[in-house]
Short mmCIF file of the C-alpha atoms (twelve columns), coordinates in Angstrom:
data_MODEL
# 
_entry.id   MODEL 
# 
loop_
_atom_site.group_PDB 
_atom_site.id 
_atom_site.type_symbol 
_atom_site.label_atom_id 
_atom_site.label_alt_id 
_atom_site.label_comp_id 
_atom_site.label_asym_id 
_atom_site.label_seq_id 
_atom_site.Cartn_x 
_atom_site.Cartn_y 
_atom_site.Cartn_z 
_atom_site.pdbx_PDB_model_num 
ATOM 1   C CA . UNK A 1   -8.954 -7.823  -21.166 1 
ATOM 2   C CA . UNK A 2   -8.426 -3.941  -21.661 1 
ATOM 3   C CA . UNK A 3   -6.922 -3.036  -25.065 1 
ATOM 4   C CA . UNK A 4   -3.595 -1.859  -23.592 1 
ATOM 5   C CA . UNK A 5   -3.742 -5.424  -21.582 1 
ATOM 6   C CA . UNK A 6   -4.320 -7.027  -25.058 1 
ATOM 7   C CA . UNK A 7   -1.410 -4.630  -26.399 1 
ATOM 8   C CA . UNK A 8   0.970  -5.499  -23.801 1 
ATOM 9   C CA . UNK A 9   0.160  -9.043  -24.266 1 
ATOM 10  C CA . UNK A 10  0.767  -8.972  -27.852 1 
ATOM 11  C CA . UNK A 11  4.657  -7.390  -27.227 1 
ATOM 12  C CA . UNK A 12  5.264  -10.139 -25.379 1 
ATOM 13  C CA . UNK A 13  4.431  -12.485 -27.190 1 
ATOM 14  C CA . UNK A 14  7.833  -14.031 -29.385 1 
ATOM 15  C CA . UNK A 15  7.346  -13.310 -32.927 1 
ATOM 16  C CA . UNK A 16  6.918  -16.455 -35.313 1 
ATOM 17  C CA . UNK A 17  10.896 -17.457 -36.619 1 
ATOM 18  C CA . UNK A 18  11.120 -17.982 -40.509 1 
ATOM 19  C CA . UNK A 19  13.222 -21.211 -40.657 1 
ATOM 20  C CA . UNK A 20  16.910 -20.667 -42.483 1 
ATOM 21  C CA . UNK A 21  18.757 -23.924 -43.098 1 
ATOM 22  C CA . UNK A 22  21.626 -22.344 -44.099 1 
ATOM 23  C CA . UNK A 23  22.432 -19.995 -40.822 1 
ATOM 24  C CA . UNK A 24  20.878 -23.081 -38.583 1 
ATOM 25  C CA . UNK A 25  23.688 -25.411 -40.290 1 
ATOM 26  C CA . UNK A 26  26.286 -22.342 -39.537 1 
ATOM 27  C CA . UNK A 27  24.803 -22.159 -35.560 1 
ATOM 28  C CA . UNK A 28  24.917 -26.062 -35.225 1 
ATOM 29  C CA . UNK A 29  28.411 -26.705 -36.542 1 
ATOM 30  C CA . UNK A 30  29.643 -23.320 -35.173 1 
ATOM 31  C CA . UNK A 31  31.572 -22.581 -38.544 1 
ATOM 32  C CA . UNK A 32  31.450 -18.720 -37.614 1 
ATOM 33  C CA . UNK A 33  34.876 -16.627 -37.285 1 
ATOM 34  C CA . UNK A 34  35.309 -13.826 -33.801 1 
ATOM 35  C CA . UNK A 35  37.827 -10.918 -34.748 1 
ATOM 36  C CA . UNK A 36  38.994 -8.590  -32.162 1 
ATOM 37  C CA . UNK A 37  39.075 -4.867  -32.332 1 
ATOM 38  C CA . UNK A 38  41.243 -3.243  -29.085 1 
ATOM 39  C CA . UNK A 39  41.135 -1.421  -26.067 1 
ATOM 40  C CA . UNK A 40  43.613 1.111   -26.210 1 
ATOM 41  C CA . UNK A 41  44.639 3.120   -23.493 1 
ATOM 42  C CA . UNK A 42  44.394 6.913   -24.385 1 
ATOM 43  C CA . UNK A 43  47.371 8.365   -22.521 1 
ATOM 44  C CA . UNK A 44  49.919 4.915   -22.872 1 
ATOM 45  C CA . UNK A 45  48.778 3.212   -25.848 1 
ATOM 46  C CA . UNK A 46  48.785 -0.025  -24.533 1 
ATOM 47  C CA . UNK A 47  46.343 -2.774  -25.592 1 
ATOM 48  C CA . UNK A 48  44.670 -3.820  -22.585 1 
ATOM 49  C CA . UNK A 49  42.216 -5.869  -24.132 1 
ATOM 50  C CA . UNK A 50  39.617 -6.496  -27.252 1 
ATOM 51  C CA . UNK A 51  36.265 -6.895  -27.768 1 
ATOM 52  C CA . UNK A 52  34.812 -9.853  -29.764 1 
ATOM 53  C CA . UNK A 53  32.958 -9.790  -32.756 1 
ATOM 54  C CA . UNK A 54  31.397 -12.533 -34.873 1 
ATOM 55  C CA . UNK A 55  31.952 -12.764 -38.317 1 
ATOM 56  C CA . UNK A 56  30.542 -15.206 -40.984 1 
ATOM 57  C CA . UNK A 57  30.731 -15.663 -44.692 1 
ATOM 58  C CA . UNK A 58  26.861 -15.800 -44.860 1 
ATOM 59  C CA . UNK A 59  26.309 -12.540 -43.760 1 
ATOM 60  C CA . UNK A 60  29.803 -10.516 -43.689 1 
ATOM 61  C CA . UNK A 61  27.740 -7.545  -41.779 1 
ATOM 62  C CA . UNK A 62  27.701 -8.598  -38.101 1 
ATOM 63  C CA . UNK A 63  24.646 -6.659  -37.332 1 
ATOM 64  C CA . UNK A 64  22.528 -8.050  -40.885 1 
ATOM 65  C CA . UNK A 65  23.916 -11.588 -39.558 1 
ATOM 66  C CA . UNK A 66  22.242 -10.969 -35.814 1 
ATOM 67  C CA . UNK A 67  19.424 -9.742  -37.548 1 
ATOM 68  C CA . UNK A 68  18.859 -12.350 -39.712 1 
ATOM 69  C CA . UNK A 69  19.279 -15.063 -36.377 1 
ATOM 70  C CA . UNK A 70  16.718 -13.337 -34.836 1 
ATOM 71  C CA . UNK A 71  14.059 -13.611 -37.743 1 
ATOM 72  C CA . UNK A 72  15.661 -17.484 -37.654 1 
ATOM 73  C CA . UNK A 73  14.801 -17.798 -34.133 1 
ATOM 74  C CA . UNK A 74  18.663 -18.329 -33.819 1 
ATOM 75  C CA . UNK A 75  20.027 -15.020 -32.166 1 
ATOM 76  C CA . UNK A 76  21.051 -16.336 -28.846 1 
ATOM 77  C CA . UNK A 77  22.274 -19.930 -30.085 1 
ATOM 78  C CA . UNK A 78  24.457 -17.372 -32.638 1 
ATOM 79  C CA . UNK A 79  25.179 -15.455 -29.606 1 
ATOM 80  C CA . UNK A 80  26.329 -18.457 -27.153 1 
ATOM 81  C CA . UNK A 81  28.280 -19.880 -30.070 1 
ATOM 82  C CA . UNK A 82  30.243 -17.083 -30.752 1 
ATOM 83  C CA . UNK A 83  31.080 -16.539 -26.306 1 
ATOM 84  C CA . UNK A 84  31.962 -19.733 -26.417 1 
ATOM 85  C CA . UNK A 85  34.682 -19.620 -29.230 1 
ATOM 86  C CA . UNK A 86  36.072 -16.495 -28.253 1 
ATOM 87  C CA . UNK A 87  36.363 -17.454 -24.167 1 
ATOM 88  C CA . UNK A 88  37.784 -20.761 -25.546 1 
ATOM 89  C CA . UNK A 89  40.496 -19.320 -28.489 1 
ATOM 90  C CA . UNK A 90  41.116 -16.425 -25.017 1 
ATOM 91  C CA . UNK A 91  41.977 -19.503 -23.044 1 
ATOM 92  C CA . UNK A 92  45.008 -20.663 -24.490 1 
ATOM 93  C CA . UNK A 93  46.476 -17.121 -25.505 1 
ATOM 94  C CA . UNK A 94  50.233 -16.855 -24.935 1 
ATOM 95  C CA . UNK A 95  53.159 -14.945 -26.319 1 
ATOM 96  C CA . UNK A 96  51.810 -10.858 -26.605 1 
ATOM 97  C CA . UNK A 97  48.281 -11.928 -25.874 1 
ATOM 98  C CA . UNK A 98  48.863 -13.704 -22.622 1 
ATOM 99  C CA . UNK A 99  46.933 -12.372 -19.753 1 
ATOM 100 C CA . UNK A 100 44.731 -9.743  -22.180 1 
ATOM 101 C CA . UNK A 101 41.219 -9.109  -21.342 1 
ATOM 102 C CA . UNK A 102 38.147 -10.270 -23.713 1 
ATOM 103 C CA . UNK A 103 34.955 -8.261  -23.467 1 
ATOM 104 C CA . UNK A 104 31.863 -10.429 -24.772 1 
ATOM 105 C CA . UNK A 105 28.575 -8.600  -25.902 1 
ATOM 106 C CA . UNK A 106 25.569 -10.470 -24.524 1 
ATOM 107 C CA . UNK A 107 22.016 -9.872  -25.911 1 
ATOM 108 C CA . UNK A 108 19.231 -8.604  -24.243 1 
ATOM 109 C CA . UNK A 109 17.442 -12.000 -24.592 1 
ATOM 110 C CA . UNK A 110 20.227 -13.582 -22.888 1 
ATOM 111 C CA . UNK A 111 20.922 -11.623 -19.743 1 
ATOM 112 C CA . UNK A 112 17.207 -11.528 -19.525 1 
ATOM 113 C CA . UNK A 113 16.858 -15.394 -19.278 1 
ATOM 114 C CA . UNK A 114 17.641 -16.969 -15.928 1 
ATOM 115 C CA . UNK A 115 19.868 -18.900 -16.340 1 
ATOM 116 C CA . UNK A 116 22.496 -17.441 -18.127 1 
ATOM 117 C CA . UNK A 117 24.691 -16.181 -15.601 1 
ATOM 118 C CA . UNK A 118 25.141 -19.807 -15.083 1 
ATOM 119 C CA . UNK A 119 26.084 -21.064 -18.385 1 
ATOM 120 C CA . UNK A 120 28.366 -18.119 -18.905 1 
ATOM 121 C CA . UNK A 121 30.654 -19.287 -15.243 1 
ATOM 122 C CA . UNK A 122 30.482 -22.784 -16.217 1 
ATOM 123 C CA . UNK A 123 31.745 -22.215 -20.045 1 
ATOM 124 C CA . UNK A 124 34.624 -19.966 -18.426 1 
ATOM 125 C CA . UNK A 125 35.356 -22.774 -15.774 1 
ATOM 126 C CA . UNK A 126 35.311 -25.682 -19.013 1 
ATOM 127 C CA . UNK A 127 37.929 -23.708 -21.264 1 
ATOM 128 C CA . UNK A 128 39.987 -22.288 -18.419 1 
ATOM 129 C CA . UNK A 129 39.239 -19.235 -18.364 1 
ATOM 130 C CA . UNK A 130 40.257 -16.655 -15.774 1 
ATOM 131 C CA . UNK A 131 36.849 -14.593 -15.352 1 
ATOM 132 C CA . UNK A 132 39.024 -11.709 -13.903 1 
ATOM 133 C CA . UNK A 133 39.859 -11.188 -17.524 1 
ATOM 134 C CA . UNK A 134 36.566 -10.834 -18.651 1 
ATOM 135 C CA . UNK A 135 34.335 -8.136  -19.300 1 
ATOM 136 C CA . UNK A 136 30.393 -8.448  -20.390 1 
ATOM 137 C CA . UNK A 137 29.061 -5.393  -22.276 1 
ATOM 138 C CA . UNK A 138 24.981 -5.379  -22.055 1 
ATOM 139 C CA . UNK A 139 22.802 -2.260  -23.522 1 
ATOM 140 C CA . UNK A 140 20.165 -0.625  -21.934 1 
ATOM 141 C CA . UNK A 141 17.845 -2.632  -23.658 1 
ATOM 142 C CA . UNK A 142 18.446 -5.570  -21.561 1 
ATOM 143 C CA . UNK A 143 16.923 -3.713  -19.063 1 
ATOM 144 C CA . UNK A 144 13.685 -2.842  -20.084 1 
ATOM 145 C CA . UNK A 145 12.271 -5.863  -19.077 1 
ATOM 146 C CA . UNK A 146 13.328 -7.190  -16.046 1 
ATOM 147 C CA . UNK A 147 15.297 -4.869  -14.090 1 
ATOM 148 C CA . UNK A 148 15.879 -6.139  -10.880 1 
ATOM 149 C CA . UNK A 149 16.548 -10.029 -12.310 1 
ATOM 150 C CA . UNK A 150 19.268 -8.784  -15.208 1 
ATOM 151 C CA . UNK A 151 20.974 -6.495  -12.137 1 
ATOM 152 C CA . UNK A 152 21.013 -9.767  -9.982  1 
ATOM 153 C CA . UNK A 153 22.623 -11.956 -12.585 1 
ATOM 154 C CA . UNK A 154 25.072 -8.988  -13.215 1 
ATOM 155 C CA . UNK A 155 26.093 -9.090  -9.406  1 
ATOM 156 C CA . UNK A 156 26.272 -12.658 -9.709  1 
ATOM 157 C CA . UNK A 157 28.541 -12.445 -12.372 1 
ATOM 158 C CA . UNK A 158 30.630 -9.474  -10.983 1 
ATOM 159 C CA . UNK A 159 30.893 -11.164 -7.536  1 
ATOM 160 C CA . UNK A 160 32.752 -14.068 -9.338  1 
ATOM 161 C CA . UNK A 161 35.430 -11.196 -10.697 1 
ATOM 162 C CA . UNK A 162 33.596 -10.222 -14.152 1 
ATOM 163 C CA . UNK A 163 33.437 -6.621  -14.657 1 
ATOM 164 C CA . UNK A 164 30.563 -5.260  -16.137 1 
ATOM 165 C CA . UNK A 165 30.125 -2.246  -18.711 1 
ATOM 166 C CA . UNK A 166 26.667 -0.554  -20.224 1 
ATOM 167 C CA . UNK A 167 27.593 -0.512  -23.814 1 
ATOM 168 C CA . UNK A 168 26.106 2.413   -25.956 1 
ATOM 169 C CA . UNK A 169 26.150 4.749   -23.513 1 
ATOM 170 C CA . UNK A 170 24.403 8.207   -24.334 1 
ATOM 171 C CA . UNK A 171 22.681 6.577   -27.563 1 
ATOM 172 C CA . UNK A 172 19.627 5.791   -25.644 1 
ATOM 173 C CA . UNK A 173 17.197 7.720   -22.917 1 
ATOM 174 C CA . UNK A 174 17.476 5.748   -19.797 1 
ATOM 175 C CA . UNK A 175 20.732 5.415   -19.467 1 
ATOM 176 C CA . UNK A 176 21.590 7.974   -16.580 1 
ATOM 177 C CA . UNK A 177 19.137 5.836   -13.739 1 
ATOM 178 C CA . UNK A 178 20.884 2.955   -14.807 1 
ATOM 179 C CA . UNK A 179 24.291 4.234   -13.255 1 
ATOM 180 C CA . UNK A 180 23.600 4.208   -9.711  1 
ATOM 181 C CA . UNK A 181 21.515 0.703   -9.880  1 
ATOM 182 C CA . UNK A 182 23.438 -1.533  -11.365 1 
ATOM 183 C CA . UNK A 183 27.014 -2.991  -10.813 1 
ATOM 184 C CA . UNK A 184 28.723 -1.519  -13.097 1 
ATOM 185 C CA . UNK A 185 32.584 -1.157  -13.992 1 
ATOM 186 C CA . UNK A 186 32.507 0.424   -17.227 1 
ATOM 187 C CA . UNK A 187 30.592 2.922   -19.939 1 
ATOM 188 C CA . UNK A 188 31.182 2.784   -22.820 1 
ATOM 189 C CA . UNK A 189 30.346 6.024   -24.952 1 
ATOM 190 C CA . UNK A 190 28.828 5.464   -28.115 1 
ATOM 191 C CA . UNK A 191 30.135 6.300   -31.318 1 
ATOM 192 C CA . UNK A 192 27.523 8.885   -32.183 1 
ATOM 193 C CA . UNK A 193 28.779 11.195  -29.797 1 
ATOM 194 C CA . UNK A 194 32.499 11.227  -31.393 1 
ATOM 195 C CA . UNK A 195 31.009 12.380  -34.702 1 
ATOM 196 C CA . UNK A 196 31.370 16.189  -33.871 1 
ATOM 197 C CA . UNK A 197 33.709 16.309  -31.304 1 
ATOM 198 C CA . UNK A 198 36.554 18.477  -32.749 1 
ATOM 199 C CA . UNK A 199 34.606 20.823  -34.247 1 
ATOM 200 C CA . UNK A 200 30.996 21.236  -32.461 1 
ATOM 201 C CA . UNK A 201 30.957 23.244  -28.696 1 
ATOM 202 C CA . UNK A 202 28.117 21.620  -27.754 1 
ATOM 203 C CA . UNK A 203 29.089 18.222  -28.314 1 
ATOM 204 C CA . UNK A 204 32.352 18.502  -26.702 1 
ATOM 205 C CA . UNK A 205 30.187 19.848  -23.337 1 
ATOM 206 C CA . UNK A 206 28.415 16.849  -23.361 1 
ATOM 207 C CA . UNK A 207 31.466 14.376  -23.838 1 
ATOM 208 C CA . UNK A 208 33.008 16.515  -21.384 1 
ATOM 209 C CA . UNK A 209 30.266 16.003  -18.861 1 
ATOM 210 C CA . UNK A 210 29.707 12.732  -19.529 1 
ATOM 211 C CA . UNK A 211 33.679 11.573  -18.719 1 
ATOM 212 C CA . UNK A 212 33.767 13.839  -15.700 1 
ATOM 213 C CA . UNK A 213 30.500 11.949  -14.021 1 
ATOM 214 C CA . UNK A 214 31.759 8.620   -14.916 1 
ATOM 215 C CA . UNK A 215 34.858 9.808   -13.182 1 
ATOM 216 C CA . UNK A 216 32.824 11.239  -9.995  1 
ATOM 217 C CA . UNK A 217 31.426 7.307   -10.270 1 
ATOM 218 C CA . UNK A 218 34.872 5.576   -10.033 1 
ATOM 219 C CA . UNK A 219 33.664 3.943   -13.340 1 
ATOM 220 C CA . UNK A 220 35.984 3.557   -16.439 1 
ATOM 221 C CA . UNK A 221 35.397 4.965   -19.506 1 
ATOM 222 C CA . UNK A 222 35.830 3.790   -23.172 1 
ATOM 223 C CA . UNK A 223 34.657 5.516   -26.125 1 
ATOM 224 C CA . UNK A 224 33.869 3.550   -29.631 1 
ATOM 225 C CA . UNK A 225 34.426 4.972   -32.402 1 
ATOM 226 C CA . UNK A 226 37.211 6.980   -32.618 1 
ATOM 227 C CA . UNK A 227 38.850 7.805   -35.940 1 
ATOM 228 C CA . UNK A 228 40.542 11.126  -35.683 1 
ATOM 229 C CA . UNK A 229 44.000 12.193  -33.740 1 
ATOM 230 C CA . UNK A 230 41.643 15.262  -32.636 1 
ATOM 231 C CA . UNK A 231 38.827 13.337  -31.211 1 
ATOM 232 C CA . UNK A 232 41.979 11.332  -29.684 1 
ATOM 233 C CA . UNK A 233 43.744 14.306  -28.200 1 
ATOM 234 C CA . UNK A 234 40.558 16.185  -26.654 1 
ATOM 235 C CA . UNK A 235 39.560 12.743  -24.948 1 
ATOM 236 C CA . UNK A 236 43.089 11.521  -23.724 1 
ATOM 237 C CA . UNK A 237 42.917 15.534  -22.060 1 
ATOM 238 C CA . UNK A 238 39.835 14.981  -20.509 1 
ATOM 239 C CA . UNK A 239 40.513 12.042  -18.736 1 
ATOM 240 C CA . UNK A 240 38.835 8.988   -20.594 1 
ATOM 241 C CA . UNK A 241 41.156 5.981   -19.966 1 
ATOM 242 C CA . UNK A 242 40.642 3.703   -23.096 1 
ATOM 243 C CA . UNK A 243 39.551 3.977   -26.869 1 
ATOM 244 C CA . UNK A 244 38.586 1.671   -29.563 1 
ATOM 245 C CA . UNK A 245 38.300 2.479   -33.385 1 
ATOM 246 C CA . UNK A 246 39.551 2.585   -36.665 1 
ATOM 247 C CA . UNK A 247 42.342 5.360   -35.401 1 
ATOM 248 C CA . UNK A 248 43.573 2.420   -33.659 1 
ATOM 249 C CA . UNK A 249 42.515 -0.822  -35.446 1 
ATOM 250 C CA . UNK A 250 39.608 -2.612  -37.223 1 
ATOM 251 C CA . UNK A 251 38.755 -5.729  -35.840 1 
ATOM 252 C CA . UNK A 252 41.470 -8.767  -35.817 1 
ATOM 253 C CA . UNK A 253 42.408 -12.093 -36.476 1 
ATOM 254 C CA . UNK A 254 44.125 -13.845 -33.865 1 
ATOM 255 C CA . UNK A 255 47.278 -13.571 -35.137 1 
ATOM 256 C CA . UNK A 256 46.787 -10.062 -36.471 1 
ATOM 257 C CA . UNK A 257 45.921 -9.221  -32.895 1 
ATOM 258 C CA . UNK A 258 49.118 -10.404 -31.151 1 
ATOM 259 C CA . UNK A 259 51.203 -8.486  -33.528 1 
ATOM 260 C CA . UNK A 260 49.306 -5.325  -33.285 1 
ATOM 261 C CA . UNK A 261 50.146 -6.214  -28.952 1 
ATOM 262 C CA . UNK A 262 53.526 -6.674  -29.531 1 
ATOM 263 C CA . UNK A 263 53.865 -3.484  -31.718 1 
ATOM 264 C CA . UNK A 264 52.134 -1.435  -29.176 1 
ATOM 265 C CA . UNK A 265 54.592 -3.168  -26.065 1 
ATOM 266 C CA . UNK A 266 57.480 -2.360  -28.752 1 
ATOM 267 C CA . UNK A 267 57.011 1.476   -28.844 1 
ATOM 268 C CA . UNK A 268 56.272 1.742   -25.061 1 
ATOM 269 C CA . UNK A 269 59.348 -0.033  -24.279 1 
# 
């Protein structure tokens, strides 16, 4: 063996877990909490749906707590737990939440394992779940590795009325190729390139750009991050159809979320 062959080897190879009682206890009795932050639309303000996010007392910081399942071995047991409370708690909305869409982030471990695609339509079909609701968010790191098997499981997926959205869009480098081989529904623009929106030339060209060929693509567009009735107005102008952020909300309960609906129906009406 050749030392990149020995190299490449050793990236595959799964890195040794340090065993964590306390987060394997959380995992196994699924004592974790999802919030909800919104999708707003730009131009209406209507909620048209909310992304999950775990939550835990053990690690308040979602993206410390994924970290530390990962060292645990425990990232996509975390991962599965937290789909599985937030398709089933979606189920049985009613009232201002009935009929809103749930977008679900799935690891790159996940998508990557066959498999999944499976698991994910049969949970739906268990709680009752409509997957015409749902949306899956994956990053372009789920696609390093196995290309052509992750976009199969995504057609799978989409064929059974899942849309599909590449989240972090224009934080990464490969992101472009990605938009013309996989089925995709949705990009979602990453939060870095809101930063200096209102007052940077450059960065509003490549916002700018980036809407208009999403828009060539028949693909909507959703950008994260957005804090700022400027960054609001220049995007709702350009054409991007929805927005999430602390302009709009932080991340909700349940109950928090159906009255943050109904206030948003309220002024519409």
């Amino acid at each position: 063996m050749n030392a990149h062959a020995a190299q490449a080897a050793n990236d595959r190879r799964a890195p040794i877990a340090v065993p964590d009682p306390l987060l394997e206890a959380v995992v196994e009795s699924g004592a974790i909490d999802v919030l909800y932050q919104p999708w707003i639309a730009l131009r209406s303000g209507q909620v048209v749906g909310a992304e999950a996010l775990v939550r835990s007392t053990l690690e308040p910081d979602a993206s410390l707590l994924f970290h530390r399942a990962r060292r645990a071995g425990l990232g996509e047991a975390l991962s599965r737990r937290a789909q599985s409370k937030a398709l089933a708690e979606a189920a049985h909305w009613s009232g201002p939440l009935d009929g809103l869409g749930l977008s679900l982030n799935i690891l790159p471990a996940e998508i990557a394992r066959e498999g999944h695609d499976d698991w994910l339509l049969a949970e739906m079909a268990r709680v009752g779940f409509e997957p015409a609701r749902l949306t899956v968010e994956i990053t372009e790191h789920a696609l390093l590795v196995g290309h052509d098997s992750v976009a199969d499981r995504l057609a799978r997926l989409r064929s059974a009325g899942v849309r599909i959205a590449l989240d972090d869009f224009g934080s990464g480098y490969a992101s472009l190729a990605y938009l013309t081989s996989l089925p995709l529904d949705m990009i979602k623009l990453d939060r870095s390139l809101v930063l200096g929106l209102v007052d940077g030339r450059r960065d509003r060209i490549v916002m700018r750009s980036m809407l208009r060929l999403a828009q060539d693509l028949d693909l909507l567009t959703l950008v994260e991050g957005v804090e700022e009735s400027g960054q609001q107005a220049l995007l709702a102008g350009w054409g991007c159809d929805l927005y999430q952020g602390f302009l709009g909300s932080a991340a909700l309960d349940e109950a928090a979320l159906a009255a943050f609906v109904a206030a948003a129906k309220a002024r519409a009406a």
